[in-house]
C-alpha positions as CSV (number, residue, x, y, z in Angstrom):
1,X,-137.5,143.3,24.7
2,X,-134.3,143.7,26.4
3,X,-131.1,144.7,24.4
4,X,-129.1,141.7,26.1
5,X,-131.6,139.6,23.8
6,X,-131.8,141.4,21.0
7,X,-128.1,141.3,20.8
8,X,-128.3,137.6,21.7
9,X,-130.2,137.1,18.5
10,X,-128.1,139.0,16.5
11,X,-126.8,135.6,14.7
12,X,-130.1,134.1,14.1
13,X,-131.3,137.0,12.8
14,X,-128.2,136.9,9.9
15,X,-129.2,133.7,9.1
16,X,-132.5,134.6,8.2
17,X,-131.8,137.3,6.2
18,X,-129.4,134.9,4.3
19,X,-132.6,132.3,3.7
20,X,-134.9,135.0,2.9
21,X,-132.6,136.2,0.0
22,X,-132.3,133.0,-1.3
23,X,-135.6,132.2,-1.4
24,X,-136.4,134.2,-3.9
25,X,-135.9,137.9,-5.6
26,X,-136.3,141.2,-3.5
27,X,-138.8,143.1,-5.9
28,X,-138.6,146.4,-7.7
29,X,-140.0,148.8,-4.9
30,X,-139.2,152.1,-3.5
31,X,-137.2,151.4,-0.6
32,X,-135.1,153.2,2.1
33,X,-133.0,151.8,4.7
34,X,-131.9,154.2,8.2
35,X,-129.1,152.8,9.8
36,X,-127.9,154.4,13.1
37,X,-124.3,156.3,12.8
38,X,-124.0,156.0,16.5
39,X,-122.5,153.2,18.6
40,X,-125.0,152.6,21.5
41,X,-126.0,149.7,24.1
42,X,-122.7,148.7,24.2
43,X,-122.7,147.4,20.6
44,X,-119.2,146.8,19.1
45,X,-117.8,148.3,16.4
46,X,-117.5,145.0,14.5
47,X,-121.3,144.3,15.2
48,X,-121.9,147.6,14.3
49,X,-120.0,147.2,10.7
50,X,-121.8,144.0,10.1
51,X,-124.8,145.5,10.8
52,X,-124.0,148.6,8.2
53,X,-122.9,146.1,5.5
54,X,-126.2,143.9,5.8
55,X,-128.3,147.7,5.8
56,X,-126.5,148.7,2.6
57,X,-126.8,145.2,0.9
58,X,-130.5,145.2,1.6
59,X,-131.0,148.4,0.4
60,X,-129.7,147.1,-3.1
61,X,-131.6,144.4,-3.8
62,X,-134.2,147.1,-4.7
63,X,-133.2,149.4,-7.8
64,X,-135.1,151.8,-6.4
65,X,-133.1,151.1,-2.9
66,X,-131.3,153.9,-0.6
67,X,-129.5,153.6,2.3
68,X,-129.4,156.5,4.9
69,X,-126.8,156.9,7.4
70,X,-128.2,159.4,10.7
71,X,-125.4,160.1,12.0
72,X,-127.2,161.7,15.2
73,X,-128.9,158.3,15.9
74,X,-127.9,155.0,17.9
75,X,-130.7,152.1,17.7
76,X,-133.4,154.2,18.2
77,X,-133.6,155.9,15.0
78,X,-137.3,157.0,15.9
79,X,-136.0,158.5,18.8
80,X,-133.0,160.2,18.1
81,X,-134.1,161.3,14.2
82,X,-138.0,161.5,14.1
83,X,-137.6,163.6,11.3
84,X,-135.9,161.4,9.3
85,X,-138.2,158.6,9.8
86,X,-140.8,160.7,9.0
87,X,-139.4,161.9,5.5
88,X,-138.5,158.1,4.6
89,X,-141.7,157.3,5.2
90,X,-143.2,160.3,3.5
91,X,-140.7,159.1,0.2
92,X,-141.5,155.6,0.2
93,X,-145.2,156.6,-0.1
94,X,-144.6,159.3,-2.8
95,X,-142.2,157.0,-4.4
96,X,-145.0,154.2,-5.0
97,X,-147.8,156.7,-5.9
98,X,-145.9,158.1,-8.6
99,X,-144.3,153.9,-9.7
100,X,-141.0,155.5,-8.4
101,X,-140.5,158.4,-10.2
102,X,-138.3,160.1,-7.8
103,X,-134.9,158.8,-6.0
104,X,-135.5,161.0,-2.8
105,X,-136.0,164.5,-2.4
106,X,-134.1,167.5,-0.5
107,X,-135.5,165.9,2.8
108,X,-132.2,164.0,3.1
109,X,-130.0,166.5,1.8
110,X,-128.1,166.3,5.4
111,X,-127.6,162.9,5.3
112,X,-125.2,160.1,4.3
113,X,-127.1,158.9,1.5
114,X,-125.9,155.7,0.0
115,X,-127.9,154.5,-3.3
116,X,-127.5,151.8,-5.6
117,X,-126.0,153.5,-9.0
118,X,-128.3,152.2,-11.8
């Protein structure tokens, strides 16, 4: 997919994210949400915000939600922060083996780690 359309569904995809919510309540799982710190593809700064405020408000519908800012990353997290991914991943899994006994570990100590306060 081209960025041109994935930018050019960037409206739609708000809107669905608003009807999911309403359709019913996120559930209690371990969850964490990588958002890119970089601007990249020529995405604005106010697209950019919008996108951080939607990443942080998903990660709180969880109470065992985190949100994870890589700096070092533009839309291609994966890419730019494979280590990252992999240690989110790696949580998540840990996290619902153990019926989320654990917020996150020292993975993500050099990260901008933004959880929900219970």
């Amino acid at each position: 997919m081209l960025f041109s359309q994935e930018s050019a569904g960037f409206n739609t995809t708000i809107m669905q994210v608003q009807q999911a919510r309403a359709a019913k309540p996120f559930p209690a799982i371990p969850l964490v949400v990588i958002s890119a710190g970089k601007q990249d593809f020529g995405v604005s700064q106010e697209v950019m915000q919008i996108q951080q405020e939607l990443l942080v408000d998903l990660a709180n519908q969880s109470p065992y939600g985190v949100h994870i800012v890589s700096e070092k990353s533009g839309h291609l997290i994966q890419l730019d922060d494979p280590e990252l991914v992999v240690n989110a991943i790696r949580q998540v899994v840990d996290e619902a083996r153990c019926k989320g006994a654990g917020r996150y570990d020292q993975s993500f100590n050099n990260y901008n780690i933004q959880e929900k306060l219970l």
